[in-house]
PDB file of N, CA, C and O in Angstrom:
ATOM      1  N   UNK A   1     139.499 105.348  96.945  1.00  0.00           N
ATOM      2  CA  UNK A   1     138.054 105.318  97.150  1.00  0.00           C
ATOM      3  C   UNK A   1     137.769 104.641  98.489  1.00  0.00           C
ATOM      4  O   UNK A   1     138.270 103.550  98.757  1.00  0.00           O
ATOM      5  N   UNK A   2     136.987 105.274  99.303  1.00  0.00           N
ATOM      6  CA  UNK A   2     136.649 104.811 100.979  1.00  0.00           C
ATOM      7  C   UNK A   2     135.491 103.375 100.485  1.00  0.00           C
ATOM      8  O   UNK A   2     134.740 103.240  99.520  1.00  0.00           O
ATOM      9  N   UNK A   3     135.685 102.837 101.196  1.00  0.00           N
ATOM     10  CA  UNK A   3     135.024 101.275 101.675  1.00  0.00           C
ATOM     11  C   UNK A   3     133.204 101.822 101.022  1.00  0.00           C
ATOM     12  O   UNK A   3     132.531 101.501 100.043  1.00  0.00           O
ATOM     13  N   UNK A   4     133.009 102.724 102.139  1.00  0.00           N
ATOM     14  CA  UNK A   4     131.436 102.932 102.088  1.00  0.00           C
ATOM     15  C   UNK A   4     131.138 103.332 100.184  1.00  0.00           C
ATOM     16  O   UNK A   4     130.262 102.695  99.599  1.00  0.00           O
ATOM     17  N   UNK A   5     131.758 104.141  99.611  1.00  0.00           N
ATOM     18  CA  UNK A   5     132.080 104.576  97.813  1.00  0.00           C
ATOM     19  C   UNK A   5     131.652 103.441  97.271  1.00  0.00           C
ATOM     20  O   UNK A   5     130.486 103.184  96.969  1.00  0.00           O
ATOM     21  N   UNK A   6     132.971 102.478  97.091  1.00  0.00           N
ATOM     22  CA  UNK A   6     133.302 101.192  96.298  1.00  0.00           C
ATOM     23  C   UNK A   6     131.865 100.478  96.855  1.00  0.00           C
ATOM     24  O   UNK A   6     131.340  99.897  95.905  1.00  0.00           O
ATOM     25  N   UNK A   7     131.124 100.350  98.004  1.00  0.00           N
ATOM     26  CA  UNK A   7     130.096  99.563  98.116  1.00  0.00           C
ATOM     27  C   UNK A   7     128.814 100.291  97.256  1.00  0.00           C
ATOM     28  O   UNK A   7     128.152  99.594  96.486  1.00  0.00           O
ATOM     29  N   UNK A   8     128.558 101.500  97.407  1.00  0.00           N
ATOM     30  CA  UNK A   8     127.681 102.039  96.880  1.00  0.00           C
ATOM     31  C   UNK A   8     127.682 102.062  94.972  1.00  0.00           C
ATOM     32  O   UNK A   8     126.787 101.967  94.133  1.00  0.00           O
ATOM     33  N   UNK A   9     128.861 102.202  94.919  1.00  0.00           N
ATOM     34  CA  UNK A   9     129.497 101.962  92.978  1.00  0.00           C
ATOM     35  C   UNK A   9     128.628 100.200  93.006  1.00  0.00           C
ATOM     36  O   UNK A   9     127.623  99.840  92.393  1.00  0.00           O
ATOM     37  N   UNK A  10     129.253  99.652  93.684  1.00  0.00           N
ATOM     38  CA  UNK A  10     128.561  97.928  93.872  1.00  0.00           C
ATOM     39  C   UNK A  10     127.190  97.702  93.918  1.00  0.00           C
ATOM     40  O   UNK A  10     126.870  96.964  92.987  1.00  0.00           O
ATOM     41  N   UNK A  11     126.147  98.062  94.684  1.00  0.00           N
ATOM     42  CA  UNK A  11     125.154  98.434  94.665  1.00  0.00           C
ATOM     43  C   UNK A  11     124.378  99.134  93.782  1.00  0.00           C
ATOM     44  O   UNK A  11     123.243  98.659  93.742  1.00  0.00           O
ATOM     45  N   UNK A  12     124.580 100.347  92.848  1.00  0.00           N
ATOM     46  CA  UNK A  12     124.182 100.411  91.830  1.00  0.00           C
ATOM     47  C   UNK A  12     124.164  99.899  90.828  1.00  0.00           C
ATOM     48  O   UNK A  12     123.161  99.946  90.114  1.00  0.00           O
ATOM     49  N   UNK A  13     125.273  99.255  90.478  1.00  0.00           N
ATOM     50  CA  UNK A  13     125.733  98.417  89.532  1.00  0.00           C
ATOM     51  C   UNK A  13     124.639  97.389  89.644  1.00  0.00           C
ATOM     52  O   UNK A  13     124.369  96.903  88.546  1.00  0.00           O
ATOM     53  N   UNK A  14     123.966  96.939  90.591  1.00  0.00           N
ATOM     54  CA  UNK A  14     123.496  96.138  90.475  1.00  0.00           C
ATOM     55  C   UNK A  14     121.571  96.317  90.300  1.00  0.00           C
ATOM     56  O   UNK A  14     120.673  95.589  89.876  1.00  0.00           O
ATOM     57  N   UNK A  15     121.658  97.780  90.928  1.00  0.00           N
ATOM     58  CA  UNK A  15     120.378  97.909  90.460  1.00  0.00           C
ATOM     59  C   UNK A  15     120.564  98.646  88.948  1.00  0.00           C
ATOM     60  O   UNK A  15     119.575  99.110  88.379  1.00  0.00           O
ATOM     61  N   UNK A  16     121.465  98.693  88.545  1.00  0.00           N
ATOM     62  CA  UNK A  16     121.432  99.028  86.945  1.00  0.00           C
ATOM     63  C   UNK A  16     121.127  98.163  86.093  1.00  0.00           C
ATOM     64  O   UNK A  16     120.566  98.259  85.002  1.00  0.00           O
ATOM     65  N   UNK A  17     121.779  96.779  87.001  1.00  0.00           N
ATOM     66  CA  UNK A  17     121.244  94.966  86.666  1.00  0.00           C
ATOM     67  C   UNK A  17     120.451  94.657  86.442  1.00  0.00           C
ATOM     68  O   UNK A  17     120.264  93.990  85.424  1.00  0.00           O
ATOM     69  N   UNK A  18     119.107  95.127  87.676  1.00  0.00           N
ATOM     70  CA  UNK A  18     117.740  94.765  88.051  1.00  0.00           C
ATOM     71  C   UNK A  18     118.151  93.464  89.031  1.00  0.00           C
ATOM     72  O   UNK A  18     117.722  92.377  88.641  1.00  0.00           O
ATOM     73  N   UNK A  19     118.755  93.471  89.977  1.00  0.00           N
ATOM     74  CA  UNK A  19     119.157  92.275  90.623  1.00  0.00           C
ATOM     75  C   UNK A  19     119.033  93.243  92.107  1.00  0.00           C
ATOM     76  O   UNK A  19     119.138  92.567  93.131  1.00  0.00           O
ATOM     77  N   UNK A  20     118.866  94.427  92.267  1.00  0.00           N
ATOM     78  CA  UNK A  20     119.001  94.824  93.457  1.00  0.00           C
ATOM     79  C   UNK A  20     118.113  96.190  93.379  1.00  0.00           C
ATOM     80  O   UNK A  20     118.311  97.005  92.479  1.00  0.00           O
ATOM     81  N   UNK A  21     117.006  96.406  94.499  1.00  0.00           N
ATOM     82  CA  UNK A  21     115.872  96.957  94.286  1.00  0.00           C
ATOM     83  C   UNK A  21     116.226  98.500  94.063  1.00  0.00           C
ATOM     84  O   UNK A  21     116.947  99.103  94.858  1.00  0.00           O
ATOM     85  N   UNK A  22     115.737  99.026  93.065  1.00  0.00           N
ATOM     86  CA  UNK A  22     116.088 100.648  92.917  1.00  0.00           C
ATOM     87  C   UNK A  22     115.400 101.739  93.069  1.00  0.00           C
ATOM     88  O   UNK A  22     115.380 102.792  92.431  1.00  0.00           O
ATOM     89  N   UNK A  23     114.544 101.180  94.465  1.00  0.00           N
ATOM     90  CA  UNK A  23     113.972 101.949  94.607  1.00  0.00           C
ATOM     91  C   UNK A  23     114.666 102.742  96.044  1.00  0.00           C
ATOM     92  O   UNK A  23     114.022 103.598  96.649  1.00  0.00           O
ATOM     93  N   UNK A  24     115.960 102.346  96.441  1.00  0.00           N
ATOM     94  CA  UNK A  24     116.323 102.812  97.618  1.00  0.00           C
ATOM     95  C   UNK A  24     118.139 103.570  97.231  1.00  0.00           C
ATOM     96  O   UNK A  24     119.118 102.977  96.776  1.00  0.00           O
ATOM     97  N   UNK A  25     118.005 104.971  97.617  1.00  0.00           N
ATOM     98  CA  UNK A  25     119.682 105.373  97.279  1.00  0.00           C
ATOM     99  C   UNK A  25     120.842 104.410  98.128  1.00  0.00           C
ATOM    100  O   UNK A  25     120.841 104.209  99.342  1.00  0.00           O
ATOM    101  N   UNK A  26     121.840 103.874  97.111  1.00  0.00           N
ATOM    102  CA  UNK A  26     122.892 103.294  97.292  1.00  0.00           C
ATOM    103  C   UNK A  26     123.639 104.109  98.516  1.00  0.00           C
ATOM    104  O   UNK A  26     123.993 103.484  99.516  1.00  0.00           O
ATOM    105  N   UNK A  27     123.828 105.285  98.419  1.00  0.00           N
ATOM    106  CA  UNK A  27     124.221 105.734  99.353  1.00  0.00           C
ATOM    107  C   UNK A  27     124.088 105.809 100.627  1.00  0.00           C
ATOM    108  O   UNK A  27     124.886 106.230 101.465  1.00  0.00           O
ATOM    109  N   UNK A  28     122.423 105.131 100.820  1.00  0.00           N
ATOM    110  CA  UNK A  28     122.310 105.023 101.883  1.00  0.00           C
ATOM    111  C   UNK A  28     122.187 103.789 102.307  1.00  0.00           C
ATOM    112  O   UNK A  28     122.329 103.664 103.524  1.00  0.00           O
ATOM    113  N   UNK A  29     121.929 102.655 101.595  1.00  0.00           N
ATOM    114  CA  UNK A  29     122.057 101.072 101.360  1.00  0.00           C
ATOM    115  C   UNK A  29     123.263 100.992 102.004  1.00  0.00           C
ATOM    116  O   UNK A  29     123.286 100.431 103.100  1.00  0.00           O
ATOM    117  N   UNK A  30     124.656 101.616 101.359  1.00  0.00           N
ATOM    118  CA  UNK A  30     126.127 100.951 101.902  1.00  0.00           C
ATOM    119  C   UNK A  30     126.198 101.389 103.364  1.00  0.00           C
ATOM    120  O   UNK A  30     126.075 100.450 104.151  1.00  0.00           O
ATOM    121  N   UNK A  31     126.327 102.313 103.784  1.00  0.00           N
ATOM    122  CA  UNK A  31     126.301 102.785 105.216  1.00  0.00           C
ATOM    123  C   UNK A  31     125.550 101.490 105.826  1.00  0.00           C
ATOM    124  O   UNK A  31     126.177 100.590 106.386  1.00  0.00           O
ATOM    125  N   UNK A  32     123.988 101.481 105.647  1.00  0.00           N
ATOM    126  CA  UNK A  32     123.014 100.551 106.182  1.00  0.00           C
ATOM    127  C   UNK A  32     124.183  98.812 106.330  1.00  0.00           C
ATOM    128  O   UNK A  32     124.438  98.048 107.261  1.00  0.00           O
ATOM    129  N   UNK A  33     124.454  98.856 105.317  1.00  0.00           N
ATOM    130  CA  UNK A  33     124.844  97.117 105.189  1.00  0.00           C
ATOM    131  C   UNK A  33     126.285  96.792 106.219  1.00  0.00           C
ATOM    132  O   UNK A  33     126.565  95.894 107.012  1.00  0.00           O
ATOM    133  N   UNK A  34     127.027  98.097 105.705  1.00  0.00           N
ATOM    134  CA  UNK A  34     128.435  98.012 106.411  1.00  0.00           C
ATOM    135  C   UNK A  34     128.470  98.251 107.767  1.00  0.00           C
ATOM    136  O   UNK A  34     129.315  97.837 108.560  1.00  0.00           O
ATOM    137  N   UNK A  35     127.329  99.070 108.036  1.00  0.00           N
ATOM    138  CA  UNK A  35     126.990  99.069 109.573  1.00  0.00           C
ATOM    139  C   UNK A  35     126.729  97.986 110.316  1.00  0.00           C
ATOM    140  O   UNK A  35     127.220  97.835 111.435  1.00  0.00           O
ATOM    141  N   UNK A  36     125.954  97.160 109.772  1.00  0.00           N
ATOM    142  CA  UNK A  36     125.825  95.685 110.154  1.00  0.00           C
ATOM    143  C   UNK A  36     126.760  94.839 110.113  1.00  0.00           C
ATOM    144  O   UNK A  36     126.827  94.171 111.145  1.00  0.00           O
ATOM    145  N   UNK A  37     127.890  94.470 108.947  1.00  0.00           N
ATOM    146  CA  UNK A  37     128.624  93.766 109.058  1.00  0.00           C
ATOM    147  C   UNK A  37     129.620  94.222 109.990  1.00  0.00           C
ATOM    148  O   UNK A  37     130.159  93.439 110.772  1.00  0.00           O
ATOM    149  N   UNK A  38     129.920  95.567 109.945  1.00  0.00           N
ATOM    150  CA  UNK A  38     131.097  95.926 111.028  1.00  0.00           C
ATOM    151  C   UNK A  38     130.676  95.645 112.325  1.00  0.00           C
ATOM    152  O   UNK A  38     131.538  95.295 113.131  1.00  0.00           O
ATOM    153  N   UNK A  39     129.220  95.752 112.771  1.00  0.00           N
ATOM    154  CA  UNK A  39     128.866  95.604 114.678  1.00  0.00           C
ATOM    155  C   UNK A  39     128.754  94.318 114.631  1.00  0.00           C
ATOM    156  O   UNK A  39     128.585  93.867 115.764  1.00  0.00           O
ATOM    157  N   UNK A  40     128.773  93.551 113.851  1.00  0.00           N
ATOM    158  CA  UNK A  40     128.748  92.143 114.418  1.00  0.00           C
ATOM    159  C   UNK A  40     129.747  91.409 115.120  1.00  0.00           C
ATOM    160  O   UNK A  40     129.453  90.397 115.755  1.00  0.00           O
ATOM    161  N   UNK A  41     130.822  91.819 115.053  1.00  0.00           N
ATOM    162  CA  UNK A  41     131.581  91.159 115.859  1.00  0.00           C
ATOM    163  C   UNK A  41     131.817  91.703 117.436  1.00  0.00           C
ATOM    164  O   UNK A  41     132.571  91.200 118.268  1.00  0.00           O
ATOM    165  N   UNK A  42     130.836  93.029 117.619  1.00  0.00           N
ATOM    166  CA  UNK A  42     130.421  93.283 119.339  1.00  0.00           C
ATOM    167  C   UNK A  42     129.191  92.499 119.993  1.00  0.00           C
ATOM    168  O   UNK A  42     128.846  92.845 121.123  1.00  0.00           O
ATOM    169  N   UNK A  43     128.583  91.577 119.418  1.00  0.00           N
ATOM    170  CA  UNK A  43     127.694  90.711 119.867  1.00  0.00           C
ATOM    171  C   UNK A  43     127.636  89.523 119.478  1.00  0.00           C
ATOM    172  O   UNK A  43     126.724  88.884 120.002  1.00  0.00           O
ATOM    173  N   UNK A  44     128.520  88.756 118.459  1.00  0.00           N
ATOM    174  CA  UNK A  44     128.585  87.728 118.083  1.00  0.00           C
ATOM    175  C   UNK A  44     129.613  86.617 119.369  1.00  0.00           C
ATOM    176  O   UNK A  44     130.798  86.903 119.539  1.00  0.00           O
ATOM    177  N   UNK A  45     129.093  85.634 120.012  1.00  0.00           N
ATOM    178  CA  UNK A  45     130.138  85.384 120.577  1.00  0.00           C
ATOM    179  C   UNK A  45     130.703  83.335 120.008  1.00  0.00           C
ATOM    180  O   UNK A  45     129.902  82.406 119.900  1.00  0.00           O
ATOM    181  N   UNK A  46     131.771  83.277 119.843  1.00  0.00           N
ATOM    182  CA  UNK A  46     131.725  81.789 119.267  1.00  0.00           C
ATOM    183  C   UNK A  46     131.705  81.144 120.387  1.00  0.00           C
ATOM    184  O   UNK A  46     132.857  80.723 120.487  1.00  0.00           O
ATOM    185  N   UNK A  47     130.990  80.720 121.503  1.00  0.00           N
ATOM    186  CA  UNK A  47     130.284  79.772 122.377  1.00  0.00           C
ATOM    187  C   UNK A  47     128.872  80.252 122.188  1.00  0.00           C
ATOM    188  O   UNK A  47     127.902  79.784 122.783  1.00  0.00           O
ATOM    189  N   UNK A  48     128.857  80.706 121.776  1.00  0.00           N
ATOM    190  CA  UNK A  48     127.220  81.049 121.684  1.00  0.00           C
ATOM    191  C   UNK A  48     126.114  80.388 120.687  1.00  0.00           C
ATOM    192  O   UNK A  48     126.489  79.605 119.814  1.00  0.00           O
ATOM    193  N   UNK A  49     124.792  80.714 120.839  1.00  0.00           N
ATOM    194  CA  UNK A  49     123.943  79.800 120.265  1.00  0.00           C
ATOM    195  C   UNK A  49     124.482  79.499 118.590  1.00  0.00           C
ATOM    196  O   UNK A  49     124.439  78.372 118.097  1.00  0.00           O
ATOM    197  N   UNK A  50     124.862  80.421 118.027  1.00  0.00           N
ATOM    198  CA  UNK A  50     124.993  80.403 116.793  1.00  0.00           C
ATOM    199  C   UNK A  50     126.839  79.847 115.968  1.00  0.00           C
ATOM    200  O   UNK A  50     127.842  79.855 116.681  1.00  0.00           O
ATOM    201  N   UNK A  51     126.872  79.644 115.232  1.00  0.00           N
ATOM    202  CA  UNK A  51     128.080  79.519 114.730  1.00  0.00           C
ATOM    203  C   UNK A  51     128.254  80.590 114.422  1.00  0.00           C
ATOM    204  O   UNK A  51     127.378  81.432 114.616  1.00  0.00           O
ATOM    205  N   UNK A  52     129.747  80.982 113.693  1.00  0.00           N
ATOM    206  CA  UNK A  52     129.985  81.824 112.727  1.00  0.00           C
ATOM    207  C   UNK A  52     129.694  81.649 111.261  1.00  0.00           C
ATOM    208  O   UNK A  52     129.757  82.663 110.565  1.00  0.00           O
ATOM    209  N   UNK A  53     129.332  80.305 110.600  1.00  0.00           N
ATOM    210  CA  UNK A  53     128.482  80.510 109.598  1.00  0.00           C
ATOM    211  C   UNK A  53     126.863  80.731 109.394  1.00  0.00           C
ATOM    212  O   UNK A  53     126.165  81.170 108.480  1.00  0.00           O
ATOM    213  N   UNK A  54     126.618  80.199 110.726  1.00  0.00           N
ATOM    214  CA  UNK A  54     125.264  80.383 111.132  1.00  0.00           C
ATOM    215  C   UNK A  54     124.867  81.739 111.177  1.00  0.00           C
ATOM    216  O   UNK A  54     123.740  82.178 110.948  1.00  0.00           O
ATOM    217  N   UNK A  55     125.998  82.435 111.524  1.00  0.00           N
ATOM    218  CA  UNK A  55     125.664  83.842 112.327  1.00  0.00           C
ATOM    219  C   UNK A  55     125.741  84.561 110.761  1.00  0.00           C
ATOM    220  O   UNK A  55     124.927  85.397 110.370  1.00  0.00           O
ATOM    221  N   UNK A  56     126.926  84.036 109.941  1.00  0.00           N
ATOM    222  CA  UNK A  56     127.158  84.752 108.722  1.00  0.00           C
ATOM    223  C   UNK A  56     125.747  84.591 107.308  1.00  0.00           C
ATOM    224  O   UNK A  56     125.448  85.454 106.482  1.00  0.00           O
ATOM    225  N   UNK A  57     125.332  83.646 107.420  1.00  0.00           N
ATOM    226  CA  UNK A  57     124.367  83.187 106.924  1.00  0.00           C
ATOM    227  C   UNK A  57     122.772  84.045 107.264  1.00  0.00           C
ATOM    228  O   UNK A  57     121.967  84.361 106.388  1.00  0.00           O
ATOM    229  N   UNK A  58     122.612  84.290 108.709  1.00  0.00           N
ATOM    230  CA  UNK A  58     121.776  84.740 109.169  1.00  0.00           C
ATOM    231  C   UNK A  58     121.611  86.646 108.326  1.00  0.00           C
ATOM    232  O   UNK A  58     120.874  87.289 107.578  1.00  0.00           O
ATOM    233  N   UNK A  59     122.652  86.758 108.993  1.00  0.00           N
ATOM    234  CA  UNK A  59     123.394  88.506 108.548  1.00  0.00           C
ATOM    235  C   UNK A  59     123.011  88.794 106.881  1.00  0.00           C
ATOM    236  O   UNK A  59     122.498  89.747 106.293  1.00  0.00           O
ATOM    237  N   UNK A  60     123.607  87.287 106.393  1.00  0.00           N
ATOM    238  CA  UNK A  60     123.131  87.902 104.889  1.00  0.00           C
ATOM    239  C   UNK A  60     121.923  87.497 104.095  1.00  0.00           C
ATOM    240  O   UNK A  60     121.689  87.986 102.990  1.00  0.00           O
ATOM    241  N   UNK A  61     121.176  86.621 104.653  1.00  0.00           N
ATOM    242  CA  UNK A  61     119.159  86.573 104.752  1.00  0.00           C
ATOM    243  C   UNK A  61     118.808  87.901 104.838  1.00  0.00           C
ATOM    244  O   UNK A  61     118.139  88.422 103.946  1.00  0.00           O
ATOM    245  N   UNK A  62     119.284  88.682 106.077  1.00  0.00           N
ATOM    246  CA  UNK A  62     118.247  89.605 106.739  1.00  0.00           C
ATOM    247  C   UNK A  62     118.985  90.735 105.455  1.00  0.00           C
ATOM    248  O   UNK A  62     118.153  91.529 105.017  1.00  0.00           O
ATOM    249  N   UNK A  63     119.997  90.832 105.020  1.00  0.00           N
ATOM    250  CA  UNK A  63     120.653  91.984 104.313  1.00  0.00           C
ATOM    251  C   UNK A  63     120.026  91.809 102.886  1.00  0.00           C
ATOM    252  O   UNK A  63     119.652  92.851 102.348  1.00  0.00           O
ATOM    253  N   UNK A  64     119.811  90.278 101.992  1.00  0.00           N
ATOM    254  CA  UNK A  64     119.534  90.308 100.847  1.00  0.00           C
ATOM    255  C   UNK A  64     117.992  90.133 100.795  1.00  0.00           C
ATOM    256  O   UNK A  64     117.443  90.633  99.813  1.00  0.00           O
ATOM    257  N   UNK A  65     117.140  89.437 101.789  1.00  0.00           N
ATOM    258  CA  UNK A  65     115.583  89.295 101.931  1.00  0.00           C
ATOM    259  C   UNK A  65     114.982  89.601 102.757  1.00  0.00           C
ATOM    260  O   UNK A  65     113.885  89.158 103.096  1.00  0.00           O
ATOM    261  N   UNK A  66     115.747  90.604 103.331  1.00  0.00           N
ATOM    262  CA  UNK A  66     114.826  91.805 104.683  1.00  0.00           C
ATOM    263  C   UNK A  66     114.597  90.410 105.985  1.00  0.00           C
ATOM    264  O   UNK A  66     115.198  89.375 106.272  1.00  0.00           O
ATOM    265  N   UNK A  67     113.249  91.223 106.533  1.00  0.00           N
ATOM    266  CA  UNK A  67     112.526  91.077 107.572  1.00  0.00           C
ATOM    267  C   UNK A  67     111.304  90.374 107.168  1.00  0.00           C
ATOM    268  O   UNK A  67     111.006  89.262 107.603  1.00  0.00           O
ATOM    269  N   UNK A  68     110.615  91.028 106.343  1.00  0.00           N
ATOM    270  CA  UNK A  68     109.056  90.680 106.503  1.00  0.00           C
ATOM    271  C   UNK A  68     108.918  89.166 106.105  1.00  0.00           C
ATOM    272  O   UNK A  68     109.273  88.739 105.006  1.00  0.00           O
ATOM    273  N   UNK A  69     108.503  88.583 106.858  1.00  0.00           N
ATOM    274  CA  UNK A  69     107.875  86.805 106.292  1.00  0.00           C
ATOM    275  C   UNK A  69     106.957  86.821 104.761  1.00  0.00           C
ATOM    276  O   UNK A  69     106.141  87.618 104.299  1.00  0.00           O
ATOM    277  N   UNK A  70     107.309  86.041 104.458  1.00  0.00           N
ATOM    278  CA  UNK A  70     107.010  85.458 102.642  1.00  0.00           C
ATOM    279  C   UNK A  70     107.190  86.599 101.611  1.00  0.00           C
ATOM    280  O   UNK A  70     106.612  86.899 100.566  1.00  0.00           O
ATOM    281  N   UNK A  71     108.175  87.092 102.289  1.00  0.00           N
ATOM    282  CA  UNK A  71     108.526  88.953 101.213  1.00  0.00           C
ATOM    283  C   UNK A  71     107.853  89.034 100.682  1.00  0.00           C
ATOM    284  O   UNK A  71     107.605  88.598  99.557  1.00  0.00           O
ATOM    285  N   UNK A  72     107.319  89.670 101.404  1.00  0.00           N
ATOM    286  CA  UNK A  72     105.908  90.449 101.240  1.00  0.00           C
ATOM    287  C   UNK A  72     106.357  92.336 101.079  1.00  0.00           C
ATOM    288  O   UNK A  72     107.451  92.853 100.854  1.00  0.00           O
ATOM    289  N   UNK A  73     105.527  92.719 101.219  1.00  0.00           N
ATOM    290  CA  UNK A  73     105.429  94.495 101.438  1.00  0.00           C
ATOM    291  C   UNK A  73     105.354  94.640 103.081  1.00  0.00           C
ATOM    292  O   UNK A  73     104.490  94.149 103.807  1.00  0.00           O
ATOM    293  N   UNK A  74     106.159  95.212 103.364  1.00  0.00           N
ATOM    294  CA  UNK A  74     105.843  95.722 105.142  1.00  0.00           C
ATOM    295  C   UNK A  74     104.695  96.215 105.057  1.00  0.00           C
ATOM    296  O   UNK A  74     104.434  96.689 103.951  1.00  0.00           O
ATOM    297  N   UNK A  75     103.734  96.290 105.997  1.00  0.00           N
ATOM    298  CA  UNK A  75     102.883  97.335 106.082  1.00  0.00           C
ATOM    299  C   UNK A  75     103.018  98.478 107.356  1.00  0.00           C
ATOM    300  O   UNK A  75     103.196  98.420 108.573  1.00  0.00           O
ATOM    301  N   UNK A  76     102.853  99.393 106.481  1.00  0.00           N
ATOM    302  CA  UNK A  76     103.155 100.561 107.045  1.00  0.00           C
ATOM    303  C   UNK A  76     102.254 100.639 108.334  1.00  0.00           C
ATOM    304  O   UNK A  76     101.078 100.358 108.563  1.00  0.00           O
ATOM    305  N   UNK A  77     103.429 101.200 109.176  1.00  0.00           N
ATOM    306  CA  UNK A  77     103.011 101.740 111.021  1.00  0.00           C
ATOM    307  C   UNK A  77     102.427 103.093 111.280  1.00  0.00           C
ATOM    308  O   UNK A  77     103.011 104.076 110.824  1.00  0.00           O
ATOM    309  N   UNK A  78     101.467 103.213 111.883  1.00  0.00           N
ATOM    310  CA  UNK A  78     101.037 104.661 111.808  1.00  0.00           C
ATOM    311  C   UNK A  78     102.318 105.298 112.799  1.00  0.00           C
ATOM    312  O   UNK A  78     102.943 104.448 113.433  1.00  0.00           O
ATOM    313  N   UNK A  79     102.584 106.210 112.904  1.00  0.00           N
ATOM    314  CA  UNK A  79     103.041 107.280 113.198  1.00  0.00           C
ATOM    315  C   UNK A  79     102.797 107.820 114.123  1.00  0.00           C
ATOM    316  O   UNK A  79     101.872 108.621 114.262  1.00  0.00           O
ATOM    317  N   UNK A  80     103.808 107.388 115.164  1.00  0.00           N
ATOM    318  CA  UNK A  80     103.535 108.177 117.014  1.00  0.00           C
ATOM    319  C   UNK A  80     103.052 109.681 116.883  1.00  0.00           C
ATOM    320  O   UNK A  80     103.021 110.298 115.818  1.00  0.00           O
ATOM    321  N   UNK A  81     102.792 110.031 117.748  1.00  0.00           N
ATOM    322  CA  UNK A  81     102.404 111.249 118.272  1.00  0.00           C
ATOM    323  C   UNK A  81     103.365 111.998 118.667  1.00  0.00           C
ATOM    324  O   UNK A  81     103.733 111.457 119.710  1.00  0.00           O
ATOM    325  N   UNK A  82     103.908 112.763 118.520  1.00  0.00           N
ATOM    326  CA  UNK A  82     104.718 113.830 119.964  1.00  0.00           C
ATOM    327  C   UNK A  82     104.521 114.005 120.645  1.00  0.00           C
ATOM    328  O   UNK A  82     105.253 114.712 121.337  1.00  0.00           O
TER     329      UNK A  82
END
């Protein structure tokens, strides 16, 4: 079973839990997550502002409680033009 599989089997499992939101396909969750953990080490540098737990810590905030401040609901962006 490929890396991206076994994460997505993981991920459901957990929204089968109710511990992980089901409203989004696993399939596309694992790609999303593993994409992140794999590029981090092309911009992470250890002299740099952050540690590596700092940096690891950071990575998995933004992966388990998003972006939006006081998790909240994003609100939706209208939609460029062509």
């Amino acid at each position: 079973m490929a890396y991206q599989e076994y994460a997505a089997d993981i991920l459901r499992e957990g929204q089968n839990a109710g511990v992980i939101r089901a409203d989004m396909a696993p399939e596309h969750l694992a790609p999303l997550i593993l994409g992140t953990m794999n590029w981090t080490f092309f911009w992470f540098t250890p002299d740099g502002p952050l540690s590596a737990t700092e940096t690891a810590q950071m990575v998995r905030d933004v992966i388990m409680n998003g972006l939006v401040a006081g998790g909240g609901p994003l609100k939706t962006v209208p939609k460029r033009k062509r």
